[in-house]
Each structure stands twice: as C-alpha cells, then as structure tokens.
N, C-alpha and C positions, 0 to 999 in steps of 0.2 A: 504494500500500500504506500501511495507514495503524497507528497501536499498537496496533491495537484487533486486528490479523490476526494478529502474532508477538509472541510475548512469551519474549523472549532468557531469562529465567527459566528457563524449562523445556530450558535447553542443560546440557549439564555443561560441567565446565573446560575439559578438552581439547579438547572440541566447538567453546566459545567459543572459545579460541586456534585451533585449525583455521581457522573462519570470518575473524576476524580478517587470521590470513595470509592466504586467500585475496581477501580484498576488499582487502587492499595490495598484492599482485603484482597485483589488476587495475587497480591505481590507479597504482603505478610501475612496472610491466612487470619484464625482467629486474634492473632498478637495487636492486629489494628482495629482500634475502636474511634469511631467517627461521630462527631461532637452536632449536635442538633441545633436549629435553631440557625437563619441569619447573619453572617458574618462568623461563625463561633461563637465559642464559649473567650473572652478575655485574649483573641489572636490566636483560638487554636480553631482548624477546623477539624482536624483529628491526627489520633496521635498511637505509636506503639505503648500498648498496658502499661510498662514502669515508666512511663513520659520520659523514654530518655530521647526518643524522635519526636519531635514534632512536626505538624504538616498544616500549611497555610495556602490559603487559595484567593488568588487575584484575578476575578474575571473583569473583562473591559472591551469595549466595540472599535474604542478610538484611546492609542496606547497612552498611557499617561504617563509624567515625569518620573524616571526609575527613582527617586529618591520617593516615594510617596510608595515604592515597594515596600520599602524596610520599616517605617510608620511604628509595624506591631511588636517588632522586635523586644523592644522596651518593656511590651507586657508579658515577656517569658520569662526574661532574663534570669529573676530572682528563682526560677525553680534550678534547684540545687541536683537534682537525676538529670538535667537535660545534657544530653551530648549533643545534637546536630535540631538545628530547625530550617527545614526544607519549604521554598516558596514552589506554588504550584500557578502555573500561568499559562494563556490559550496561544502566547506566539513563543519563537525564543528568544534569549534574553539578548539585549543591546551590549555591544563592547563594556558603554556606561553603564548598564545594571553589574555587569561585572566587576567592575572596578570598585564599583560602589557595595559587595559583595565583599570583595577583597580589606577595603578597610575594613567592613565591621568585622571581618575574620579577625582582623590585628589585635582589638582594643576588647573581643570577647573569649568568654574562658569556655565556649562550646563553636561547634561547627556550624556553617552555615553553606545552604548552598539554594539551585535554583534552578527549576528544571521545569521545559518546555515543549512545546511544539514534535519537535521530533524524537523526545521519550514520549510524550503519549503516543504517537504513531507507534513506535515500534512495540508499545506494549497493547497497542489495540492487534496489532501483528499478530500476536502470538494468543491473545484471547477471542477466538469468535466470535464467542456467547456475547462477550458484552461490545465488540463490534456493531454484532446484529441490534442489539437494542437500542443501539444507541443512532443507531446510522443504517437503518434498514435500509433502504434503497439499494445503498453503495456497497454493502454486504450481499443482497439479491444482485446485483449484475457479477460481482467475482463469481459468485456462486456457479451463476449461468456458464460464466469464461473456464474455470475448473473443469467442468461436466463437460464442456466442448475439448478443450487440450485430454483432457482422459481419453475422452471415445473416438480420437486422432489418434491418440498412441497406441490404444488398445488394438486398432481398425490396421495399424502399421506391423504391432507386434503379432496377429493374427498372418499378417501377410507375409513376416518375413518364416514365421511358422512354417507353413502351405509349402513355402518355396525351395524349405529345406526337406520336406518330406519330399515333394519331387526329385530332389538332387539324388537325395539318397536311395529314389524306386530304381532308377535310370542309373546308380553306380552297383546295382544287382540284376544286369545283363537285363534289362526286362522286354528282351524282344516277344516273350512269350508267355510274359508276364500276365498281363490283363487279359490274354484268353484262357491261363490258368487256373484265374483265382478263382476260389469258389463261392458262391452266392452269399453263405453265413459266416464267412469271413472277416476281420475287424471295421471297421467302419470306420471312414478317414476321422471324424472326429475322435473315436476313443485311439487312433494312431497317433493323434496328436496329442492324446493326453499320455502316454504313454512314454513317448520322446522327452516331454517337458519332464516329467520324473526323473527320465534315465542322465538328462545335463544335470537335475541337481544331483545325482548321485557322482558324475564325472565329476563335477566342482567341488561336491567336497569329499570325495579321495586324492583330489590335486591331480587328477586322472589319470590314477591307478589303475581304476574303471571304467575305462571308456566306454563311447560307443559299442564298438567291435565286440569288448569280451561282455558284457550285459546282453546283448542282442543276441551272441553265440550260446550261453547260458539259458536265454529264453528259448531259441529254437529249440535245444537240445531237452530243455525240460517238455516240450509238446509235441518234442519229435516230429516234428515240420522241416521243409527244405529254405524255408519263407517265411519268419516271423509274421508277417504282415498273412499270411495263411492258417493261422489262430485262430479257433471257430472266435463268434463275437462271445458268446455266451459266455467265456471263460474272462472277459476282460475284468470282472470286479475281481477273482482271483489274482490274477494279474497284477493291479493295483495293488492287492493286499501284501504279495509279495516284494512288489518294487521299493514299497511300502519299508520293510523289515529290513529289505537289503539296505538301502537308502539312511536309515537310524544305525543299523551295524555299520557303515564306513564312513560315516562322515565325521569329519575334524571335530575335536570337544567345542562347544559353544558354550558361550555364557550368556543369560539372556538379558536383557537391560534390567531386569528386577536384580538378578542374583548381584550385577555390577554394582547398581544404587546399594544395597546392603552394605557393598562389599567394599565401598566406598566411606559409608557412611562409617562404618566402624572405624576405618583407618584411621577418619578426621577426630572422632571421640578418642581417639587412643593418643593421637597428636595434641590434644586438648590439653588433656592429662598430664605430658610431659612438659607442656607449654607453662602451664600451671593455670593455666584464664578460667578465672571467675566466669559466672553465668551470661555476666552485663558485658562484661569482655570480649566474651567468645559473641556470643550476638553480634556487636558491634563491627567485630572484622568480617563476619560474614556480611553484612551488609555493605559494607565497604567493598567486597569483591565481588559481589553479587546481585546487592542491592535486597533481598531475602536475608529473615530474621532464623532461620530454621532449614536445615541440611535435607529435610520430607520434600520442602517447596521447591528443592532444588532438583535442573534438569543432568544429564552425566555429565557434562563438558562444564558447565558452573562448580559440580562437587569436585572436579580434578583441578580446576583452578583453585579451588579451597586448601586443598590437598598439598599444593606444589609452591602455594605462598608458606602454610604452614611450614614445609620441608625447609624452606628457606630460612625462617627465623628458628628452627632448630638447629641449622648450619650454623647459627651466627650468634647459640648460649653458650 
C-alpha cells in the first residue's frame, strides 16, 4: 500500500484516534490501554499498563506550527515510570518537528519521539482486518487485484504443468503410445497430481529421488510397462503411498511454531544472563521491534531480539 491509496486527511478526529488505538492494541496486544474521552485523559490518549509509554494523538486538516506538537508534554513529565512518550500524527513529521523533538530529548529525563504517515501505512500493511475497516473501499479493490494476480499464476503454473507432462509422454518413445493406453487408465489430471508429489519428494531428498527412480519404483510396484498405464482406480492408493515415501525422505523441517518457541526460549534464557528486570526487558524489545512481548513477535523480529541481545552479552 502505498500514499498514493489512503490519505489519512479525509479521517475525522475521532476516526483518527479510533484507528490509532487500534493499530496499538495490535502492536502491544492487551499491554495497551486506551484513555476515553476527547483529547485524553491530562495528554494521554493511551498508554502501555505501567505508563512507562505513553501515546498522544495530533489530528489536523491544515498542518499546524510543530511547536504546538509538544504543548502536552509538560502534562507527563512528572510521572516518575514514564520512559518514552510517543506523538501520533496523520502526515510525517517536518525536518522542524524534528529538531524541535531533538531539544526536548536534551533537557528530559524520558524519551521522546514521533511517528507518522508512513508507520501507519506500513502497519495498516500488515493488518487487514483493520485496513478493511477503516478504509473499505481501498481494501475491496486490493482484494479484487490479489484474486486476479493468483488466478494469472495459478492459470500459468497449470500451464507450465500440462507442458511438462507432454515432454515427459514424448521422452517414453510414445509413437504407440496413445493407441496403447487403455481406456481406465490414469486421467491427465490425477497425472498431474501425481508428478507434483513426486518434485516435492525430489526437493526434499536434494534429488536422491528423482524423477527416474520414483517412476521406476511405481511401474514396478503395478507391474506396468507405462506408469501412466495405472488403472485410474488405484490412484488414491497411489497418493497414499507417495504420501509415506514423501515424509520418509524428506530433509528434517522445523515449522514456524517449533522456531517461535525455539526462539522465544533463547531470548528468556538471554534475559536471565542479561540480568533485565521486567520494565527493562520490555523496553529493548520495543526498541527493536516496537512490540512489548516476544508472543507478538513475527520470526525475523525474535532473531533481531536475539542477535542485539548476543551483542550486549559480547560486551559484559
């Protein structure tokens, strides 16, 4: 999704703040609670449970002077948990909100920062759900464009299919082929489902398994001269066997669950030597991730976790 599809503009306030909320409960799960009411509660419009984030929303049609960003600041300051208070706003921020960003870093004893336009894009990217809701339309035409490029590829991966079973009838002499076959014969579609089994079992033997010796293995199990001269009947057999062979050679896998686990422990065990407190450990996840909690995280987020930790363990 790119600027050019949504243009936060056309939100009203409350809408923006809605949105908002929802793309932080989907960013910190239940850890984010979101303050009622108008403008917030006292400059907050919601915040992680120990308030040591806080989160502030600036919506506007016609951009206003970046110094009238920072206005609320003044109403946190004194909470003593706060680490970081984050502005939430519908463009991105001006060189000068930056800067203007940058002194109050100097002269406060928490973080601050400021984020726009193209973090909300990229996390409507990744959430649908609230894409759709918020922006139905522009969600219904991707929809539409997905479902076209799928049944282009599918339409393409069918063809290139087709093409290779021909290759392979006509590389088995088939001058006398098609007056041979016999009427209850495989049926080019279960020949094709057939072929697509026997490549993933070549792929994951590293093709130990080829073509060749799966095909000669079949013939010889139905004692046919002709694979493809298989009565049809016997093809759910068939599958069940390819089936079996297929889990017997193929390379160990780990699946994206077994990995998240597998992950997650490292970083708890990394914790532990690290020595970080709860509010600690939190904090750098966030900081690397922008997620309060290692659950919310995707694999490639937990091995970033993972590989900063490593680091500051290098360097006790």
């Amino acid at each position: 999704m790119n600027a050019n599809e949504i243009n936060l503009q056309t939100l009203t306030d409350k809408t923006f703040a809605d949105l908002c909320h929802a793309l932080l409960s989907a960013v910190h799960g239940a850890c984010y609670k979101a303050v009622a009411g108008e403008g917030g509660d006292s400059g907050i419009d919601g915040f992680i449970e120990d308030r040591s984030i806080i989160y502030q929303f600036k919506y506007y049609k016609a951009r206003p002077r970046p110094v009238t960003f920072l206005k609320d600041i003044d109403k946190v300051a004194h909470l003593q948990e706060l680490k970081q208070w984050i502005l939430l706003i519908p463009d991105d921020p001006t060189p000068k909100l930056y800067q203007l960003i940058a002194k109050e870093k100097a002269i406060r004893s928490f973080g601050i920062d400021v984020l726009g336009k193209t973090w909300i894009l990229s996390l409507l990217d990744k959430h649908k759900d609230i894409r759709e809701r918020f922006f139905p339309p522009i969600a219904k035409e991707a929809t539409v464009k997905r479902v076209i490029h799928l049944t282009e590829c599918n339409a393409q991966r069918h063809e290139k299919m087709l093409n290779e079973i021909k290759e392979e009838i006509k590389s088995k002499k088939p001058i006398k082929v098609s007056a041979e076959r016999p009427l209850n014969s495989l049926t080019p579609e279960h020949i094709r489902d057939i072929l697509d089994v026997i490549k993933r079992i070549e792929k994951g033997s590293n093709k130990k398994y080829s073509y060749s010796v799966v095909l000669k293995q079949l013939k010889n199990k139905y004692n046919v001269s002709n694979w493809h001269f298989i009565k049809d009947h016997n093809y759910g057999e068939i599958m069940t066997w390819l089936d079996r062979y297929y889990h017997g050679v193929k390379k160990s896998y780990i699946s994206p669950l077994q990995a998240r686990k597998t992950l997650q422990g490292v970083i708890k065990s990394q914790q532990k030597r690290l020595g970080l407190n709860d509010r600690e450990y939190r904090d750098i996840l966030f900081k690397i991730a922008e997620k309060t909690s290692t659950t919310q995280m995707d694999i490639d987020e937990l091995k970033r976790v993972k590989d900063e930790f490593n680091i500051r363990l290098g360097s006790k």
